[in-house]
Structures are given as C-alpha cells and as structure tokens.
N, C-alpha and C positions, 0 to 999 in steps of 0.2 A: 488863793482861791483857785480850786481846780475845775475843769470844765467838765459839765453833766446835763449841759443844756443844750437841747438839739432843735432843731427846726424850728417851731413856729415863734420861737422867743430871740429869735438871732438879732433880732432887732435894740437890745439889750444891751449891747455891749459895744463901745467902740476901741480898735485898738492902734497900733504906730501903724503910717504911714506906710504902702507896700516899699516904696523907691527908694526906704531905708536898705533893705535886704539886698542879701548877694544873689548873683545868679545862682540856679537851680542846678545840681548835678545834669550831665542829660540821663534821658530814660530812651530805652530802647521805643522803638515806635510799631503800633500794631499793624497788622495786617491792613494794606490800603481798604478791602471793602469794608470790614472792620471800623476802622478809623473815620468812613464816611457815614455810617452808620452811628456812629457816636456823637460827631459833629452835629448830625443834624440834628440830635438827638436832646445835646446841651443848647443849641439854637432855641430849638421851641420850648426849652424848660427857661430861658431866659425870658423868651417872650409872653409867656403865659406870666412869672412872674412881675415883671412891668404893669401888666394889666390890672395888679391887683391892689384895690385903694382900700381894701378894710376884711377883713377876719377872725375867726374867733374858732379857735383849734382845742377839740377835746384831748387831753395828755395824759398816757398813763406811762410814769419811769419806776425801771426794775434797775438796781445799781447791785453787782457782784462782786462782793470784796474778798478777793482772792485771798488774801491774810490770815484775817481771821473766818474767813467762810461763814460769812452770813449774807443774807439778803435783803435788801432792803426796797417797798413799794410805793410810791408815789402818785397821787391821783389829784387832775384839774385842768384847767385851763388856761393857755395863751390868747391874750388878743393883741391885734396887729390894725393899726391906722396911718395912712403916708400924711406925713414925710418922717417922721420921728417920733413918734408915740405910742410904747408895747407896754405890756403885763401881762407877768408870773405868776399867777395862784397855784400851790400844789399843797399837800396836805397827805402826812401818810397814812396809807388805809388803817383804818379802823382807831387813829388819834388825832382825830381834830384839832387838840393842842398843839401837835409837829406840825408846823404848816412852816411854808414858803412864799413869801411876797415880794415882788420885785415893780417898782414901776417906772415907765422912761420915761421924761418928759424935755423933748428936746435936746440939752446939754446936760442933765443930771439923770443919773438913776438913782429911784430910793428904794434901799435892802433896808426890810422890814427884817428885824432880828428878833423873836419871840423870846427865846433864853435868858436874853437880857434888856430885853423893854428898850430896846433903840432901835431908830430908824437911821440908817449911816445915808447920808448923802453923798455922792461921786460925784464929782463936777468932773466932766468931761471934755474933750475938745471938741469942738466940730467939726462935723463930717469935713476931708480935705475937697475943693474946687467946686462946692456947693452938692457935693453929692447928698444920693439922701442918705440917714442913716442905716449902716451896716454896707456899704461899699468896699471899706477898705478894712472891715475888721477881718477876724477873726476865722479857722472854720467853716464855726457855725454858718457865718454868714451868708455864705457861698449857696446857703439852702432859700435865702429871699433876696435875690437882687444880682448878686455877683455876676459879671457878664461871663458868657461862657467862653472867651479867653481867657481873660483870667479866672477861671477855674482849670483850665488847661495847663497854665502855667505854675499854679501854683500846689497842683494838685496831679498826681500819675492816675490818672481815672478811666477804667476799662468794666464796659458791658461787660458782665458777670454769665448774664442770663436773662431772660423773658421768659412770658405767661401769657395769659390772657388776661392778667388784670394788671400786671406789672412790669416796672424794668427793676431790675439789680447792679447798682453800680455799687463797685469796689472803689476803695479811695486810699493813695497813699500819700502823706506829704512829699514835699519837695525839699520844702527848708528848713532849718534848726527852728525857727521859731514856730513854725505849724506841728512838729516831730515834739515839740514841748507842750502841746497839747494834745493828740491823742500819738496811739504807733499807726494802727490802719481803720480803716469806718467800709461800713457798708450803710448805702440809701438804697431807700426803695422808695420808686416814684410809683402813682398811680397812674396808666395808660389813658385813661381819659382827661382828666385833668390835669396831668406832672404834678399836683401838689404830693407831698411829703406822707409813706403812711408808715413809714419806719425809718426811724436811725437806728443803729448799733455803732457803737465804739470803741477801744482799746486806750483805755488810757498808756501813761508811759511807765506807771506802775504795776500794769497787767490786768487792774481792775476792768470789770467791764459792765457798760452801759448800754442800756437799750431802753427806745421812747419810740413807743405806739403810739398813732395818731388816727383812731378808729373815725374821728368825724371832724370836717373841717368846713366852717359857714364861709365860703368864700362872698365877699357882701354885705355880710354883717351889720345890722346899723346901728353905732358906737358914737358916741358923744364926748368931745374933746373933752370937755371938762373932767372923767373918767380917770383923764391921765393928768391932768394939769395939778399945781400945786398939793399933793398928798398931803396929810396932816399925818402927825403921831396917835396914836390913842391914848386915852389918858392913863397919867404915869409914865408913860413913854417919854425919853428923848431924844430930839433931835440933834445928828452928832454928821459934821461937815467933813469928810474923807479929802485930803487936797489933792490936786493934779498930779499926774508923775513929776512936773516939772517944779513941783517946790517941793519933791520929796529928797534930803540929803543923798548924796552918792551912794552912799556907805550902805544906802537902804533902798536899794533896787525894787521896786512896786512890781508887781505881774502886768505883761503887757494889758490885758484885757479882765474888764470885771464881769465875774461869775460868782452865781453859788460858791455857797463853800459845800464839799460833799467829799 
C-alpha cells in the first residue's frame, strides 16, 4: 500500500514506533531569523492543532502517474473526531462506482474494497504512552497532532514563502523510513487558521500527488457511533488483516496502512 493520503485522514494509520529509528543525517541549519520564524511558526500550528476535537474536510486528490501518463481525480470527504476516530470517503469524478472507504475505529481500520466486495480489517497497535492516534505515525501525521519537534526532527522543513492568505512549507525527510514514503512534499497552511489547504507530494516512484482541501468544518458535530463497529454490505465480506507481529519474516508488511493507489 502506497501513500496518497494527506492531511485530514492522518488520522488512519498507525505506524512503528519513532525510537525504533536511527538518528537523522544532520541538515545544514537556516538562517537564525529564518529559523525563528519557522519555530514559531510550527509552535502555533501545534497548538491550533491540539485544539481541535472534531472536523470534517472537503477533499479533492489529483494522482500523476508519471508512467503511463495519465491522471487520475478524486472527490470527498474526511472526518476527524479525538482520540481515534477518522473516515475516508472518496469517490472518482464522474464514477460513483470508484470509490474509496476507509474507517478508524480505535485499534482497527476498515478498507472497504469495492472490486471485491471485502471489507479488510487492520488490527492495529495502540497508540505508544497513551498518545492519541497519529502521534507516532507516519508523514501524514505530522499534519494533525505531531509536536513541532518532532516535526523538526524528523522532517528538514523550511519556509518556502508567504502570502496573505498562506505559508508554504517545503518538506524533506530525514530517515530511510519517511524517504520510503514520499522524496519531498510541500504544505500549505492557511494564515488564519494553520489548518491544511494543500498537500503535494513526490512519491518514491516520481509519481505525484496532490490534495486540495477547499473547506474544512473545524467543530463539526459528529456522532461516535459514525465510526464505531462498520458493517459489510451485503454480499460483502469481512476479512481480518493480522498485525505486523504475526506476520512471517519472510513477509515484511508496510510499516503503515494506506490506500492502495
């Protein structure tokens, strides 16, 4: 499963432990006003993100497969409720059929598979030291929750540029495992809020990815149940995907579950 999910679904995925990893290459450091200005910058995108107990994010993904050269368009919605409870709805323009379902509910996520009438279940770990979900994942994650050291640490991240309505952050990984999900990203925050009104990305295939986020209900009010026990539809089956840690050696699982795309 490759990664193609960005911001408001971060929530989705848990992956290993950071305190597995090696230290980080070092990276040159920017300019001290620079650098204060960034700081302060991932501070209050921290702290807005704390804030926030419920949302529901309009999404539209444009996926460019440098390969074969075509493109491919995505239209829906993420919602997001603390401590551990998101959904995926996407659906491609103009095929209602193509859709995309994903839901989290605490320690599993259920991938709704259309093609083949299964719902795979992910039993997951829990979050490490009580954190909530998406702490110690992924990425993605670092767009809801991640403290802004470690975003600094795990990520080479330099003010791009500003606007009046936006910042542009560049993004490079650090480590082999983050470098195995995309090569570089760019976010764009919105100035008034820091929430998320663009990701782009580079996968490690060259492919690239980009997810609009033209409207986001920060507030939203969302009702557990939403997220709790998913059912199949009928004809559908339900099919249990097991932890990394009963999976044989031989058979290395992806750190993190994503779409497939």
């Amino acid at each position: 499963m490759r990664t193609k999910w960005l911001a408001v679904a971060a929530a989705l995925w848990l992956g290993a432990p950071l305190s597995a990893q090696q230290n980080p290459p070092p990276a040159q450091p920017p300019e001290p006003a620079a650098q204060q200005k960034l700081d302060a910058l991932l501070v209050r995108w921290e702290n807005e993100m704390k804030a926030i107990q419920t949302l529901v994010a309009q999404c539209n993904r444009t996926t460019v497969n440098k390969t074969f050269q075509t493109t491919d368009d995505f239209e829906g919605t993420a919602s997001f409720m603390k401590p551990n409870m998101a959904m995926l709805k996407m659906q491609k323009k103009g095929r209602p059929d193509v859709f995309e379902l994903f839901i989290c509910a605490g320690t599993k996520v259920y991938e709704y598979v259309p093609q083949n009438r299964i719902v795979r279940v992910h039993e997951m770990p829990p979050s490490k030291n009580g954190q909530q979900l998406g702490d110690d994942s992924s990425f993605l994650s670092f767009l809801f929750g991640m403290k802004a050291e470690e975003a600094k640490r795990r990520y080479q991240l330099t003010l791009d540029r500003e606007d009046q309505f936006y910042y542009y952050l560049m993004v490079l990984p650090r480590f082999p495992e983050d470098r195995a999900d995309f090569q570089k990203a760019r976010l764009v925050l919105t100035k008034q809020s820091f929430l998320p009104r663009e990701l782009w990305f580079v996968q490690p295939n060259g492919d690239e990815i980009r997810w609009d986020i033209p409207r986001i209900d920060n507030g939203a009010k969302l009702n557990p149940t939403d997220f709790t026990n998913p059912q199949a539809p009928p004809g559908w089956t339900m099919q249990r995907v097991p932890r990394a840690t009963e999976v044989p050696a031989n058979n290395v699982p992806p750190r993190v579950v994503r779409p497939n795309g």
